[in-house]
Each structure stands twice: as structure tokens, then as C-alpha cells.
N, CA, C and O atoms as CSV, one atom per row, in Angstrom:
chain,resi,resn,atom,element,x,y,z
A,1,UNK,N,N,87.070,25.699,-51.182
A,1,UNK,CA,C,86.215,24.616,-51.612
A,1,UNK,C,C,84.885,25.200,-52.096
A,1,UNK,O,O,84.181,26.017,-51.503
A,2,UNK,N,N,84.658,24.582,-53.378
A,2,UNK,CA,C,83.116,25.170,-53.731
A,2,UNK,C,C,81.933,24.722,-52.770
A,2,UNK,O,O,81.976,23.697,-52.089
A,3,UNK,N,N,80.946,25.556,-52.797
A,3,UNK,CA,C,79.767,25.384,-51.889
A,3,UNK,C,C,79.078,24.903,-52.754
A,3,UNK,O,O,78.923,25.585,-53.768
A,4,UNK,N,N,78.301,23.330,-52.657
A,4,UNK,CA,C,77.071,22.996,-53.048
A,4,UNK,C,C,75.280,23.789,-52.825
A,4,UNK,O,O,74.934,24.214,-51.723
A,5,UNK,N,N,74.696,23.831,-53.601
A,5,UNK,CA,C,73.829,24.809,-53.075
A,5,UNK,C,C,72.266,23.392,-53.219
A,5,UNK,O,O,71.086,23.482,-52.879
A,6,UNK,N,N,73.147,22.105,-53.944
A,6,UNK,CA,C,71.770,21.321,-53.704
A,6,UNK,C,C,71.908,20.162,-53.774
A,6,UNK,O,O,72.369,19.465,-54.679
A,7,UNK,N,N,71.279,19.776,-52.262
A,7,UNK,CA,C,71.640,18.039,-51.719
A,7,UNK,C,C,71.698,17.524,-52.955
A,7,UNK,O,O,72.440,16.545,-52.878
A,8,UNK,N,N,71.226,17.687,-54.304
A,8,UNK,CA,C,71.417,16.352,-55.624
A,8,UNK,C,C,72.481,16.201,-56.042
A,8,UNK,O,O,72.956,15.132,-56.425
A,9,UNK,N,N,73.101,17.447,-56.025
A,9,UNK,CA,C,74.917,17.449,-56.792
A,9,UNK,C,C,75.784,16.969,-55.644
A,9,UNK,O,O,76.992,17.192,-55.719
A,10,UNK,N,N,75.250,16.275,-54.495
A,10,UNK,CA,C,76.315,15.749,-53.762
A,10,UNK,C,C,76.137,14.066,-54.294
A,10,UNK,O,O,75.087,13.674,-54.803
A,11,UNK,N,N,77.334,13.174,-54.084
A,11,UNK,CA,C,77.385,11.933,-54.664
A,11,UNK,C,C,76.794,11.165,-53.201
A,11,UNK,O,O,76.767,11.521,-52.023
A,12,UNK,N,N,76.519,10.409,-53.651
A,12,UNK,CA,C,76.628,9.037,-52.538
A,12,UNK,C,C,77.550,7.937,-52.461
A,12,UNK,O,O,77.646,7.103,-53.360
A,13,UNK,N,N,78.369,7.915,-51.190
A,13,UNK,CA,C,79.260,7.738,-51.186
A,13,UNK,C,C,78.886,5.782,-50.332
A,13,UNK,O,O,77.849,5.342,-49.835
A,14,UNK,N,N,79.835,5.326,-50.465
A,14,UNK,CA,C,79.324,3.725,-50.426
A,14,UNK,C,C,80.532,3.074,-49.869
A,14,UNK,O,O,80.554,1.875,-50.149
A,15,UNK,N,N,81.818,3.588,-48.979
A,15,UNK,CA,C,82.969,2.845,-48.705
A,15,UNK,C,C,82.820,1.092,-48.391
A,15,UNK,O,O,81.707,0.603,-48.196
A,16,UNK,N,N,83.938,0.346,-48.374
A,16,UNK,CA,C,83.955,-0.442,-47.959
A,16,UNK,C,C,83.811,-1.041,-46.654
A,16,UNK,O,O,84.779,-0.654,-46.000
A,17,UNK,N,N,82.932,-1.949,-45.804
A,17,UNK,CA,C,83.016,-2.359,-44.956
A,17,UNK,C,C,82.787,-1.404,-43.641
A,17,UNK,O,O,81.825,-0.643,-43.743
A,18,UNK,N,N,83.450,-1.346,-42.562
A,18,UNK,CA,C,83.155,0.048,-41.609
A,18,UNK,C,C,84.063,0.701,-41.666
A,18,UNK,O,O,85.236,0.366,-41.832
A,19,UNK,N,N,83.451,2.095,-41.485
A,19,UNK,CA,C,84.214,3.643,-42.079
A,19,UNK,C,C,83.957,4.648,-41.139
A,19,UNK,O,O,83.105,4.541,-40.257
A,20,UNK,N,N,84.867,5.876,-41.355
A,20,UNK,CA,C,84.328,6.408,-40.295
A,20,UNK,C,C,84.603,7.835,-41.120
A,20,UNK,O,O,84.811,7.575,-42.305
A,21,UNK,N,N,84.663,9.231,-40.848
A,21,UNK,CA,C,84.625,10.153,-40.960
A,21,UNK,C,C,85.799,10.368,-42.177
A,21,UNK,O,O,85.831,11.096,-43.169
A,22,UNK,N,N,86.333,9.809,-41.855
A,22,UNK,CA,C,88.472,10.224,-42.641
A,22,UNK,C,C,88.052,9.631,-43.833
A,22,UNK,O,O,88.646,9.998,-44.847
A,23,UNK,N,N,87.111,8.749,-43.955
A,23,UNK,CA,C,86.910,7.792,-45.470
A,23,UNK,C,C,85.958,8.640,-45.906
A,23,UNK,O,O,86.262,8.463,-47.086
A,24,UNK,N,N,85.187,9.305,-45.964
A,24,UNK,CA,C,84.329,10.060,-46.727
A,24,UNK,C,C,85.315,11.342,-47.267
A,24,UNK,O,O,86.305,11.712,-46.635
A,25,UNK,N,N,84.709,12.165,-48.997
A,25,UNK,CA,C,84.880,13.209,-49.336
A,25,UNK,C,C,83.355,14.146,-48.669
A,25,UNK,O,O,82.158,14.168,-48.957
A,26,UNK,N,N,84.164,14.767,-47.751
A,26,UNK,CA,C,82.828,15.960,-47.500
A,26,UNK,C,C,82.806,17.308,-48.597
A,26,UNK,O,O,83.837,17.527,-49.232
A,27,UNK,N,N,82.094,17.835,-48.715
A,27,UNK,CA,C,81.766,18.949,-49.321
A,27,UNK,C,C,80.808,19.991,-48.278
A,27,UNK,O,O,80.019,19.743,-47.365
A,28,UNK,N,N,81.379,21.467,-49.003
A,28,UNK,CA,C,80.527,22.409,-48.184
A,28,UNK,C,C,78.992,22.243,-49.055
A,28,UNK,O,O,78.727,22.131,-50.252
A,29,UNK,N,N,78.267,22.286,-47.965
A,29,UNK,CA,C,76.622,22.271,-48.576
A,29,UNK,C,C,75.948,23.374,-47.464
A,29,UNK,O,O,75.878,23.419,-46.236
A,30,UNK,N,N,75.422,24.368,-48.759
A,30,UNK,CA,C,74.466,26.058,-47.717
A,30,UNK,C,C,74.318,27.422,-48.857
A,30,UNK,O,O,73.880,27.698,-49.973
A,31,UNK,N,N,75.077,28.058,-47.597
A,31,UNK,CA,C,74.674,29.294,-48.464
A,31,UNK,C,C,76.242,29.796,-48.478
A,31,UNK,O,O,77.187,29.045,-48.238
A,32,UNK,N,N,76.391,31.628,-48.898
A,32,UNK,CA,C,77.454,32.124,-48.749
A,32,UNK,C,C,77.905,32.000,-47.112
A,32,UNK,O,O,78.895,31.595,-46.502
A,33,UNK,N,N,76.716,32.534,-46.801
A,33,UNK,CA,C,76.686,32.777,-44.627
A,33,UNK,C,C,76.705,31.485,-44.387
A,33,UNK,O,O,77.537,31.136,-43.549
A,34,UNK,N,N,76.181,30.826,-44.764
A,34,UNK,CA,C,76.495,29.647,-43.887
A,34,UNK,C,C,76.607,27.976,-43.928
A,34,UNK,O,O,75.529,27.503,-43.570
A,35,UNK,N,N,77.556,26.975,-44.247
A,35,UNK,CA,C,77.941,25.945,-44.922
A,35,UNK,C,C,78.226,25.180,-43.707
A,35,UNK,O,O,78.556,25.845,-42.725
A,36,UNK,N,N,78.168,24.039,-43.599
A,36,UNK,CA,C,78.040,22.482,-43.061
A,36,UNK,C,C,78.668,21.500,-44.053
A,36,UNK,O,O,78.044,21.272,-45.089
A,37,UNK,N,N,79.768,20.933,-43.851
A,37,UNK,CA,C,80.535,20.137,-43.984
A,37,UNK,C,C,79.647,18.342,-44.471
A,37,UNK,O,O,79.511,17.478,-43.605
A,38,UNK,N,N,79.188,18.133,-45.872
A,38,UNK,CA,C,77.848,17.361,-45.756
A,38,UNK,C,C,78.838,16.051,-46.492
A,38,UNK,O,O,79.813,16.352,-47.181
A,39,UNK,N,N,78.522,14.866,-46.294
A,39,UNK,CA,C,78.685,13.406,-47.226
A,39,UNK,C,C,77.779,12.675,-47.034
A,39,UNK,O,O,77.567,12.192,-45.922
A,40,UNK,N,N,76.826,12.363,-48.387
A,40,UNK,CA,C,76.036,11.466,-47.990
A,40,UNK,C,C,76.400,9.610,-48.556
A,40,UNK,O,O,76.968,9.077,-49.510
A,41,UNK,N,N,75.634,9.130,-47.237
A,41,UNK,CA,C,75.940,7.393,-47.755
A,41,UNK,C,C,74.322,7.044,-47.245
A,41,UNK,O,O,73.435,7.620,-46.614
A,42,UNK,N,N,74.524,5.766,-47.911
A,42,UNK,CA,C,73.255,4.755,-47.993
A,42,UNK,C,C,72.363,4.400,-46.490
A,42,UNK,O,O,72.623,3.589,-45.602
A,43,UNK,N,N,71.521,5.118,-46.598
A,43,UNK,CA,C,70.865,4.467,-45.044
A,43,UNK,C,C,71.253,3.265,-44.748
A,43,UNK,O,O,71.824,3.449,-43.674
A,44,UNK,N,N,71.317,2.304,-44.951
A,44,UNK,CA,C,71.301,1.082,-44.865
A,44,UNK,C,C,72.871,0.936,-44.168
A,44,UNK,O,O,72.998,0.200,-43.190
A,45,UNK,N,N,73.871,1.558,-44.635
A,45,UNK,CA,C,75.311,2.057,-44.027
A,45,UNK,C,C,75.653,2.688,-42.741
A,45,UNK,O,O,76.704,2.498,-42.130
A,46,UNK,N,N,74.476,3.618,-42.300
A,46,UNK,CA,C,74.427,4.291,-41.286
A,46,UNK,C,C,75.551,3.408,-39.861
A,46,UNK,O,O,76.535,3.846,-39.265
A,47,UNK,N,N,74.740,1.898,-39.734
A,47,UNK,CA,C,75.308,1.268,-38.506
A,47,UNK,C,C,77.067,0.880,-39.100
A,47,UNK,O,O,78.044,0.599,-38.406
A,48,UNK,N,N,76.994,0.968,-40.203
A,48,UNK,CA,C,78.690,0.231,-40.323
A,48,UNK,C,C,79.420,2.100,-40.287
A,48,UNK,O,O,80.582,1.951,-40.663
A,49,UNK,N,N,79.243,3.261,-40.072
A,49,UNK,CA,C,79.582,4.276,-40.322
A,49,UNK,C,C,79.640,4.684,-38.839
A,49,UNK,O,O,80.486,5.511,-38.499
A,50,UNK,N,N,78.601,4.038,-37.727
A,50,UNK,CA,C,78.638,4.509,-36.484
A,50,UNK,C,C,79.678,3.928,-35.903
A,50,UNK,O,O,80.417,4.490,-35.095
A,51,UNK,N,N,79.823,2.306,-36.445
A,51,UNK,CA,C,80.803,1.320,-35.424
A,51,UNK,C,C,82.156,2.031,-35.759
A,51,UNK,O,O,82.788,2.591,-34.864
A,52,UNK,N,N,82.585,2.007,-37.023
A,52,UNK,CA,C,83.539,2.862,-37.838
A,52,UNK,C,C,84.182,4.171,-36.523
A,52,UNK,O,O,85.182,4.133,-35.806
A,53,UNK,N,N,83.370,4.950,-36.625
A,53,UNK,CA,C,83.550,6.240,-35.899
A,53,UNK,C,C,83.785,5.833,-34.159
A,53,UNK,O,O,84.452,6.568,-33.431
A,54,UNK,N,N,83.196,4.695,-33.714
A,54,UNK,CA,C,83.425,4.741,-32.425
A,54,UNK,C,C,84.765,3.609,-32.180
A,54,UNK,O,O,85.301,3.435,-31.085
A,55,UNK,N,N,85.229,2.767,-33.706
A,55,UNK,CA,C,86.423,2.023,-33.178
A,55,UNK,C,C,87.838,2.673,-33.610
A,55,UNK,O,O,88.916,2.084,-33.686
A,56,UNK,N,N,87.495,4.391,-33.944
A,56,UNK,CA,C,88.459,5.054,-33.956
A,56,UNK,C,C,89.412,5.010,-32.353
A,56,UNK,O,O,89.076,5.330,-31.213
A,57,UNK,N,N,90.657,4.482,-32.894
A,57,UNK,CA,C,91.858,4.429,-31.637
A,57,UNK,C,C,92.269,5.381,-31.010
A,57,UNK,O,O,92.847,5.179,-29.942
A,58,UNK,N,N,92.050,6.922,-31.592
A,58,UNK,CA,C,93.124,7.978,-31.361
A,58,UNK,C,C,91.499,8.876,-30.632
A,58,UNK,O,O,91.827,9.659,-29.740
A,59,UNK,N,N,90.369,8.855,-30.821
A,59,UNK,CA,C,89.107,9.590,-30.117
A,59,UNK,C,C,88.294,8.797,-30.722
A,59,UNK,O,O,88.192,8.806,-31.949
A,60,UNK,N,N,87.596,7.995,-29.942
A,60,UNK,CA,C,86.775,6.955,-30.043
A,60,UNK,C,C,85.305,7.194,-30.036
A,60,UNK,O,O,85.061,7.271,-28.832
A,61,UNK,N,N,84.177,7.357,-30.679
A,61,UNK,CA,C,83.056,8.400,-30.325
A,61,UNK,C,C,81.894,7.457,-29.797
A,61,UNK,O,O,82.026,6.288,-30.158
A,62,UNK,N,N,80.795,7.728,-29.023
A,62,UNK,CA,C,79.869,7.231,-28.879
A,62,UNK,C,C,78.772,8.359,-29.686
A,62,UNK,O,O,78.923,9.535,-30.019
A,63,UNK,N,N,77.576,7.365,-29.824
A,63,UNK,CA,C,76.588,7.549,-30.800
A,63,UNK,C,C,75.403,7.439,-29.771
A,63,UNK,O,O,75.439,6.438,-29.056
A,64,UNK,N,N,74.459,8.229,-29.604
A,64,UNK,CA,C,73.025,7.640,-28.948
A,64,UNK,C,C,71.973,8.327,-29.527
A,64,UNK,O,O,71.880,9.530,-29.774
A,65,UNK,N,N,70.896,7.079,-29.788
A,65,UNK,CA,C,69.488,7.577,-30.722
A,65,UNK,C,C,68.815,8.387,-29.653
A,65,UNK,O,O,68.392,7.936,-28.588
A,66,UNK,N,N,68.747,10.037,-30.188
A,66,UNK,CA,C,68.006,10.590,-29.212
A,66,UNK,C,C,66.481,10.617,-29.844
A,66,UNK,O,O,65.634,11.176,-29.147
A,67,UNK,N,N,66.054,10.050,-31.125
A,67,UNK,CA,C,64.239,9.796,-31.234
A,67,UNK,C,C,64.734,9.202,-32.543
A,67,UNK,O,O,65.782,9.190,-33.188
A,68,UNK,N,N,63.572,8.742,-32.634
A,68,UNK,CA,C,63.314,8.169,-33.875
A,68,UNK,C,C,61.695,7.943,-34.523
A,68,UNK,O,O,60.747,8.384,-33.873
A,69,UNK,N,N,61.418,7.097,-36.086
A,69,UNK,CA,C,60.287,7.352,-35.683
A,69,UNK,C,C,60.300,6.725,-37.332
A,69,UNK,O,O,61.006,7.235,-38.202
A,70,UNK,N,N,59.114,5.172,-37.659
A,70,UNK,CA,C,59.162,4.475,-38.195
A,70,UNK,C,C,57.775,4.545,-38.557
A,70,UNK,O,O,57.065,4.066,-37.672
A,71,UNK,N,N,56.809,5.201,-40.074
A,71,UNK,CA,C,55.473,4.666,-40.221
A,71,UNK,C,C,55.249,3.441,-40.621
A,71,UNK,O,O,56.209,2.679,-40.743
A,72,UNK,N,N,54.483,3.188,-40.787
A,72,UNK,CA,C,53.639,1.848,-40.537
A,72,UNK,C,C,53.175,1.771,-41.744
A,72,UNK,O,O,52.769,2.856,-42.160
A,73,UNK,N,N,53.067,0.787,-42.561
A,73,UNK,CA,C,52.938,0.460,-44.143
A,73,UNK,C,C,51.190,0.841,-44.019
A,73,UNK,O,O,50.233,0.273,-43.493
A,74,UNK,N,N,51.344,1.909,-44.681
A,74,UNK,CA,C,49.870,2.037,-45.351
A,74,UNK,C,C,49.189,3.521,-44.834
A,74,UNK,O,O,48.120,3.984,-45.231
A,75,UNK,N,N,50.073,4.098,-43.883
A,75,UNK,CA,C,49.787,5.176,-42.953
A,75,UNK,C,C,50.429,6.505,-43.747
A,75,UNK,O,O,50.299,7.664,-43.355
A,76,UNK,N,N,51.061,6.136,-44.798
A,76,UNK,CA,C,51.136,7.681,-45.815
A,76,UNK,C,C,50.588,7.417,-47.130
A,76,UNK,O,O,50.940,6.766,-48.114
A,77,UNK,N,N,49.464,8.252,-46.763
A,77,UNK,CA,C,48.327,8.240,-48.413
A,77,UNK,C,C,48.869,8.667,-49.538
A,77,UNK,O,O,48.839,8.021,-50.585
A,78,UNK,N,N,49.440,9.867,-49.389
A,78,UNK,CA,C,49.834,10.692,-50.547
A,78,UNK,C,C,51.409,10.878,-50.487
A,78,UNK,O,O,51.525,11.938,-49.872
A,79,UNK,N,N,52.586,10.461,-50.768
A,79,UNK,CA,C,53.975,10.870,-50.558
A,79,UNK,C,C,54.429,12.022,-50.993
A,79,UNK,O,O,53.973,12.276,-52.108
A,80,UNK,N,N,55.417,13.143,-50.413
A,80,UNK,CA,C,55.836,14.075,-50.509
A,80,UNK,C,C,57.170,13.855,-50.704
A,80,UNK,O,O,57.716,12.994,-50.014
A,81,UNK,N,N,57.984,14.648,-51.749
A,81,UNK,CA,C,59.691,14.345,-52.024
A,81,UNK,C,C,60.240,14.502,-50.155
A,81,UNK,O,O,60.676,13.566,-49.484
A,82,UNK,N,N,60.048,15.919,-49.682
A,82,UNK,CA,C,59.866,15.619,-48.294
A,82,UNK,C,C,59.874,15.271,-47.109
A,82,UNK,O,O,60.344,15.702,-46.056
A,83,UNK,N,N,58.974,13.983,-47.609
A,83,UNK,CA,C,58.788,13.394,-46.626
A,83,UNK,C,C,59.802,11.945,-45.878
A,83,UNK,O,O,60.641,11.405,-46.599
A,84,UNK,N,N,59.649,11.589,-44.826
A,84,UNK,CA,C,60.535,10.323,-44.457
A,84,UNK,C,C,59.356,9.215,-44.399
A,84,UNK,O,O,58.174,9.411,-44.679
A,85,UNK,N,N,59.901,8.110,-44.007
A,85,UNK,CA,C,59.485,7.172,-43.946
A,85,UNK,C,C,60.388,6.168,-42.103
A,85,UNK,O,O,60.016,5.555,-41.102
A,86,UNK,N,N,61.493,6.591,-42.676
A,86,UNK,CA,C,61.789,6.194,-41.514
A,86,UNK,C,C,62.875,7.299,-40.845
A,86,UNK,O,O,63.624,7.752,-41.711
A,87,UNK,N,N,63.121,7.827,-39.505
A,87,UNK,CA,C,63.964,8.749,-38.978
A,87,UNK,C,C,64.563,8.323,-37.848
A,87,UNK,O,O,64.062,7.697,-36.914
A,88,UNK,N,N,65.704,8.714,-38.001
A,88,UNK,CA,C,66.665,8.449,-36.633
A,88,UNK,C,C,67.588,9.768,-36.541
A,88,UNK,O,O,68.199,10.280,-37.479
A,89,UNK,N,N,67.545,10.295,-34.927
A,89,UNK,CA,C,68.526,11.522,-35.249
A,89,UNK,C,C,69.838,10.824,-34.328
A,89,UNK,O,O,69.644,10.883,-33.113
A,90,UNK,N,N,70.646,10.421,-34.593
A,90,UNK,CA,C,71.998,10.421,-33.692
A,90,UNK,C,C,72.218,11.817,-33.102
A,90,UNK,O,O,71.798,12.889,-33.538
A,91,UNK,N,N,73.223,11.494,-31.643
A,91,UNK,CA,C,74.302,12.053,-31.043
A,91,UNK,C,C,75.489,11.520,-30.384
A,91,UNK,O,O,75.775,10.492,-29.771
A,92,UNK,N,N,75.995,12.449,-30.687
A,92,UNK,CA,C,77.559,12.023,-29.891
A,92,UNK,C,C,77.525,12.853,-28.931
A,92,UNK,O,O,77.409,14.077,-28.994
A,93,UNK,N,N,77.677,11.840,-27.561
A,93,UNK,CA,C,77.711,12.307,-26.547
A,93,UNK,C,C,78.965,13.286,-25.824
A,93,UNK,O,O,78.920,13.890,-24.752
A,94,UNK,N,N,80.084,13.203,-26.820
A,94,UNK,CA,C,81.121,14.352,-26.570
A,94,UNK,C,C,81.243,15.247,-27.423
A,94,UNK,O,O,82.308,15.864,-27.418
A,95,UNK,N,N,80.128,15.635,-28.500
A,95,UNK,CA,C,80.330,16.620,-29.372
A,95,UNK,C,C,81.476,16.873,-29.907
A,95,UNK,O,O,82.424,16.089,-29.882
A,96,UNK,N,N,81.484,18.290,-30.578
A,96,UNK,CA,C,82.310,18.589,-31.371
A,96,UNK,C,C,83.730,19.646,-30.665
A,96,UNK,O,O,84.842,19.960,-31.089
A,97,UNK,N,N,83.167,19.853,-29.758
A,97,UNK,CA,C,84.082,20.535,-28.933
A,97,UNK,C,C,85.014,19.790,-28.155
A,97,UNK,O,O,84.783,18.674,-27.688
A,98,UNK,N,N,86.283,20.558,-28.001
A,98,UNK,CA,C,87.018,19.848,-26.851
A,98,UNK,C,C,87.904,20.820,-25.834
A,98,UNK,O,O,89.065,21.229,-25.799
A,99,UNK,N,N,86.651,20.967,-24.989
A,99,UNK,CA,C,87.452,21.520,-23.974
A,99,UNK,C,C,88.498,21.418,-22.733
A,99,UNK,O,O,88.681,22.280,-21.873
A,100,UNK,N,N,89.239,19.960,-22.867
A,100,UNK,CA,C,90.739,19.777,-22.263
A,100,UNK,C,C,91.649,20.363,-22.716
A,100,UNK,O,O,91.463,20.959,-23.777
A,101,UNK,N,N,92.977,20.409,-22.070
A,101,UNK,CA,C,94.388,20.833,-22.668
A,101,UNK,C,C,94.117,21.422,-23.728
A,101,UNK,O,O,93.206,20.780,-24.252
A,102,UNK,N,N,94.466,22.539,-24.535
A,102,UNK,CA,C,95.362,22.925,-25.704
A,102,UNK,C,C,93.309,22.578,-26.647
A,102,UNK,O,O,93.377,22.024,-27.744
A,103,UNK,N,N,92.096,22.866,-26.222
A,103,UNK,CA,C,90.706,22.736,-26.663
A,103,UNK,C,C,91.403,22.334,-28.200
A,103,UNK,O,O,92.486,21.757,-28.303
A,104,UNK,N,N,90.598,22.738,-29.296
A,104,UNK,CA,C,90.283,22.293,-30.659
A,104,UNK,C,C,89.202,21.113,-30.707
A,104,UNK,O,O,88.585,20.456,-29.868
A,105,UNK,N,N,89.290,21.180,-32.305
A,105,UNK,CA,C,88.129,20.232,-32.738
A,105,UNK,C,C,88.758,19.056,-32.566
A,105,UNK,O,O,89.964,19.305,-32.541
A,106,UNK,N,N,88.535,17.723,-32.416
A,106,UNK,CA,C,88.926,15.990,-32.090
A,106,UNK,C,C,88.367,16.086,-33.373
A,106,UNK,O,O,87.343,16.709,-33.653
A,107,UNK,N,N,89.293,15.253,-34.379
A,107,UNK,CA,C,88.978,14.956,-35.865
A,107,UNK,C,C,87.781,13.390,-35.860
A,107,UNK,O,O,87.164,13.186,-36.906
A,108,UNK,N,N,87.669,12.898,-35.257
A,108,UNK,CA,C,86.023,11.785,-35.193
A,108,UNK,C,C,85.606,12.533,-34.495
A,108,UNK,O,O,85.749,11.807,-33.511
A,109,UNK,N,N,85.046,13.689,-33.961
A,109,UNK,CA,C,84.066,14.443,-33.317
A,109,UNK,C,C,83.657,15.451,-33.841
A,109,UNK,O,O,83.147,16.330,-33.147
A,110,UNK,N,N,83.778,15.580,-35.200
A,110,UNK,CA,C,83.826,17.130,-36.376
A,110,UNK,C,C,82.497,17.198,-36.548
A,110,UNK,O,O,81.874,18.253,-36.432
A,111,UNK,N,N,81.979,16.103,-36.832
A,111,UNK,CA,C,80.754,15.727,-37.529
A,111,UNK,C,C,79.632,15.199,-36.462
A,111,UNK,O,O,79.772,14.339,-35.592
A,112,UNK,N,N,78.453,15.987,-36.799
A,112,UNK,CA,C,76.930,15.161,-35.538
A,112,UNK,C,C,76.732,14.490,-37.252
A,112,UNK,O,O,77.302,14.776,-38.305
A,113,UNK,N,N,75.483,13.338,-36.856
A,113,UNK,CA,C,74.657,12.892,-37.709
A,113,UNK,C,C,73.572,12.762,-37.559
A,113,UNK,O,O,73.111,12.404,-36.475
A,114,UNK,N,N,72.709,13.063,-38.806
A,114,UNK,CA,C,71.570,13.075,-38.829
A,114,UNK,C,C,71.497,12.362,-40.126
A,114,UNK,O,O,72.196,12.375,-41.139
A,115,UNK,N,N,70.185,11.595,-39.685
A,115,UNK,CA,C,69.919,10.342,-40.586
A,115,UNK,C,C,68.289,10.793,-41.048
A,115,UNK,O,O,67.636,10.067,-41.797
């Protein structure tokens, strides 16, 4: 798979309704050394992408906001490409690992998100 080398040449992706990991095209996004598995969708999607991922039947994931952090209209003078406006970092509280029976990766647990 080709490596993207810049968040712009990735698409934004917009599925229908709630989705979870299996409905996105990921792409590698980095360097030669080192690539992360990236798809981006619409902030605004984020919550139909979490429910998605946790009403998976076969590994069901939980999601918890470990910070976040919302300015306040009028509190950024000058904007930076940069910069956020609003941040939330998710976790999944069973990660990406699976260390029961026969370990491997759990295919809804491949992916952390960061928003």
C-alpha cells in the first residue's frame, strides 16, 4: 500500500448512518520508518463512528474521553492552520492488544482515536 506523506491527499470519508472501523478505506499515513493506519471523517461524525465501533457483535469496544478542551468565542486573536478550536482525545479501554487465548489484534480494537 502506498504511504501518504500529507494529511491533504487523504479523502474524507462520510459513511452512512453509524459505522465503525470495517466501513472506512484506511491508508498508510508517515514516513518510510514509520506509518499509522489513518481515515479521516467529519467531526461532527465522530459520535455516530464511536456508537458504530462499540455495537460491534463479534468485539464490542468502549470509548472514554480522557481530556478535552473547547475555546470560548473570541479567545483566539490570531488563527493558526494548527491550531484547534475544539479537542477531544478518545480511548478504548481494551486497546489494541489482545492478550487471551491464541493473543492477536481484535479487528474493532486496531484503531485508538484521536479527534
Amino acid at each position: 500500500m502506498e504511504i501518504v506523506k500529507s494529511i491533504l491527499d487523504i479523502p474524507v470519508q462520510d459513511p452512512q448512518a453509524e459505522f465503525s472501523s470495517a466501513d472506512l478505506t484506511w491508508k498508510k499515513f508517515g514516513t518510510v520508518e514509520h506509518q499509522d493506519d489513518v481515515a479521516l471523517i467529519p467531526y461532527t461524525r465522530v459520535n455516530d463512528f464511536i456508537i458504530g465501533e462499540c455495537c460491534n457483535v463479534e468485539c464490542p469496544s468502549r470509548f472514554h474521553i480522557e481530556r478535552g478542551r473547547k475555546r470560548s468565542k473570541g479567545s483566539v486573536k490570531e488563527y493558526k492552520n494548527d491550531d484547534y478550536l475544539e479537542y477531544k482525545l478518545y480511548w478504548c479501554s481494551f486497546g489494541p492488544e489482545n492478550y487471551g487465548e491464541g493473543g492477536g489484534i481484535l479487528p474493532s480494537r486496531k484503531y485508538r482515536l484521536n479527534t
